[in-house]
C-alpha positions in Angstrom: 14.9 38.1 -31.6 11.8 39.9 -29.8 9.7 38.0 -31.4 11.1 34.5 -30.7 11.1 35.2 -27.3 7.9 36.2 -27.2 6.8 33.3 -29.1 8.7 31.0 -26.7 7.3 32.6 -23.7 3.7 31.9 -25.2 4.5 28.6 -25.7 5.7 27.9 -22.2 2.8 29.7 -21.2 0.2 27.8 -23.1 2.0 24.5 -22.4 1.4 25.5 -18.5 -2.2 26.3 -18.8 -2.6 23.0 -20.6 -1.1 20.9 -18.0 -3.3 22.9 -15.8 -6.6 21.9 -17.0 -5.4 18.8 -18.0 -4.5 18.1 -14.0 -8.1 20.1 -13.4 -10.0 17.5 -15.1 -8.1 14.5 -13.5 -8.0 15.9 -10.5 -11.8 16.0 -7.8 -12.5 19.1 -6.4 -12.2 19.3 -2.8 -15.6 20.8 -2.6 -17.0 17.5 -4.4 -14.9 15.6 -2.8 -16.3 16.6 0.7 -20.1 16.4 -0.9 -19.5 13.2 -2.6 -18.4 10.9 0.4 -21.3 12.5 2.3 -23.5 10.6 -0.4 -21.4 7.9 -0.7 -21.8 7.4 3.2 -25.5 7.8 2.8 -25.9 5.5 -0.1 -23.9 3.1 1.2 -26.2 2.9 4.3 -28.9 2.2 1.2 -26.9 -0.6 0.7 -26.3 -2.4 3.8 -30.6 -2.2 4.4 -31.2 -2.7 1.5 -33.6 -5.3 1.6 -35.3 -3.3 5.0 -38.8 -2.9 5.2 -39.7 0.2 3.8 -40.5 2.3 7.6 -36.5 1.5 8.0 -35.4 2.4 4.2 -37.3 5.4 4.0 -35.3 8.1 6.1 -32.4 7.0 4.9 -33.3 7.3 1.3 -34.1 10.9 2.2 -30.7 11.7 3.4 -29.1 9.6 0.6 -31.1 11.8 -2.3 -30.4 15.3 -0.3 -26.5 14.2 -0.2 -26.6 12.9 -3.7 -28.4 16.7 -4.9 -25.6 18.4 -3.4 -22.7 16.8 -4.3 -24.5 17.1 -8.1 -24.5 21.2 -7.2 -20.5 20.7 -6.7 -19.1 18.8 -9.8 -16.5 20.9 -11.2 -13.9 18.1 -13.0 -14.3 15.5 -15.2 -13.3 13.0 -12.4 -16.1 14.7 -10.2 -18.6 14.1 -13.1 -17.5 10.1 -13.2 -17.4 9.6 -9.4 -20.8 11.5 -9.4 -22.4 9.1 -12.4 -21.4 5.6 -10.1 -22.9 7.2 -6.9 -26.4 8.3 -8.7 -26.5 4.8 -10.7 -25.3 3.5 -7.4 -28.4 4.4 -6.0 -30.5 4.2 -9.0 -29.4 0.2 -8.6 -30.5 -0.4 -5.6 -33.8 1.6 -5.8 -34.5 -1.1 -8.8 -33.6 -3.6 -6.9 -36.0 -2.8 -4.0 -39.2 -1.8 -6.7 -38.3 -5.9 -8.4 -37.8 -7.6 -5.7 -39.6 -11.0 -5.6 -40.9 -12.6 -2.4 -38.7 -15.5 -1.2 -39.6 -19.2 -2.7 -41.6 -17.1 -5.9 -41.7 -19.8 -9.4 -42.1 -16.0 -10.9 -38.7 -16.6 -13.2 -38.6 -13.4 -15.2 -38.8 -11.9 -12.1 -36.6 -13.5 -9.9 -33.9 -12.8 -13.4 -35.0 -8.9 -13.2 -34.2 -9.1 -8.8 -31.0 -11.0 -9.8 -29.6 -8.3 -12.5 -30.2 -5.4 -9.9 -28.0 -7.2 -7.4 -25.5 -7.6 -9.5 -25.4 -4.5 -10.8 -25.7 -3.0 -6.9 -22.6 -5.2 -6.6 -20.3 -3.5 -9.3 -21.5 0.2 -8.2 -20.6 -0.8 -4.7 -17.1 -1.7 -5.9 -16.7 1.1 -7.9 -17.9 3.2 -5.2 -15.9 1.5 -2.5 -12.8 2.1 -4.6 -13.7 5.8 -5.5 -14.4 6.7 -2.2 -13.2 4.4 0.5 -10.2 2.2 -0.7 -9.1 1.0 2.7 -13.0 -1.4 3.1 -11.9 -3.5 -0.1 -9.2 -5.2 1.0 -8.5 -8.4 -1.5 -11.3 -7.2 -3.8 -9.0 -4.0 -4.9 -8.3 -5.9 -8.3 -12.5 -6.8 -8.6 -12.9 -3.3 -8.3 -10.5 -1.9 -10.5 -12.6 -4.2 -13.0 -16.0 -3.0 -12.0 -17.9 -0.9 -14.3 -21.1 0.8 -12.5 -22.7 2.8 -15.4 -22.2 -0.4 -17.8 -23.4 -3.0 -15.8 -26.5 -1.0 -14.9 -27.4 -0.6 -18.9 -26.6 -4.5 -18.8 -29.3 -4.9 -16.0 -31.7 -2.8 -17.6 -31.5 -4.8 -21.0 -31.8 -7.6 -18.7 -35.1 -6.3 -17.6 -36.2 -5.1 -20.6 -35.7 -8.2 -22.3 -37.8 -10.4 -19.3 -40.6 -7.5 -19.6 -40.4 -8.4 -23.3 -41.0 -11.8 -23.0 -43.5 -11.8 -20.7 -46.2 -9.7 -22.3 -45.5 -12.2 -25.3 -46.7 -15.5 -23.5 
């Protein structure tokens, strides 16, 4: 009888401690959640200038990588680690976007194609992000950005690329 109990009671117990860590890795971490929304604020500033002139862009690029190093010091959870991989591609998007931009009225196709996969892949990430970290800004786009993949639409943009860079060292 001793024994069942204390089989029982180790089952309750490691049926508790699973739940626990199963919650932990749903759940963000308050001290990531604080850090990330400071870089989502930051990047999101990226955003909206993102086609500034560099003296404008600059500074708050600075703030946007400081924000983005410490909310990496404070993953903890696995839904830290995912919120922190759509703010650094986030960012990573829009950095691209800036380095292949084109000048307006360019006949550079390959070029204007690499600009065009940036956007839209700044476009998912902002969704993703917007849903992540401020819900309330989306408004009729909430279903849009359930949809939105970040990480996936960057590797889609940077195939993109690849494949223009591809074709223009053959011709």
């Amino acid at each position: 009888m001793k024994t069942a109990c204390l089989l029982l009671f180790l089952c309750v117990m490691c049926s508790a401690q699973t739940k626990s860590t199963a919650q932990n890795k749903a759940a963000k971490s308050a001290a990531f959640a604080a850090s990330g929304l400071a870089a989502y604020d930051s990047i999101r500033s990226l955003e909206d200038n993102a086609d500034a002139p560099d003296v404008g862009f600059q500074p708050r690029q600075i703030e946007a990588e400081k924000n983005l190093a410490t909310a990496g010091h404070k993953v903890k959870t696995d839904e830290d680690k995912r919120q922190f991989a759509i703010l650094k591609t986030w960012m990573e998007m829009i950095s691209s976007y800036r380095e292949y931009r084109v000048p307006p009225h360019t006949t550079d196709v390959n070029g204007f194609k690499r600009q065009n996969a940036f956007f839209m892949a700044r476009a998912y990430c902002t969704l993703e992000a917007d849903l992540a970290f401020n819900p309330s800004v989306l408004g009729t786009r909430m279903e849009a950005a359930k949809q939105a993949n970040c990480v996936e639409s960057a590797r889609e943009a940077d195939a993109k690329v690849q494949a223009s860079i591809h074709d223009e060292i053959a011709h």
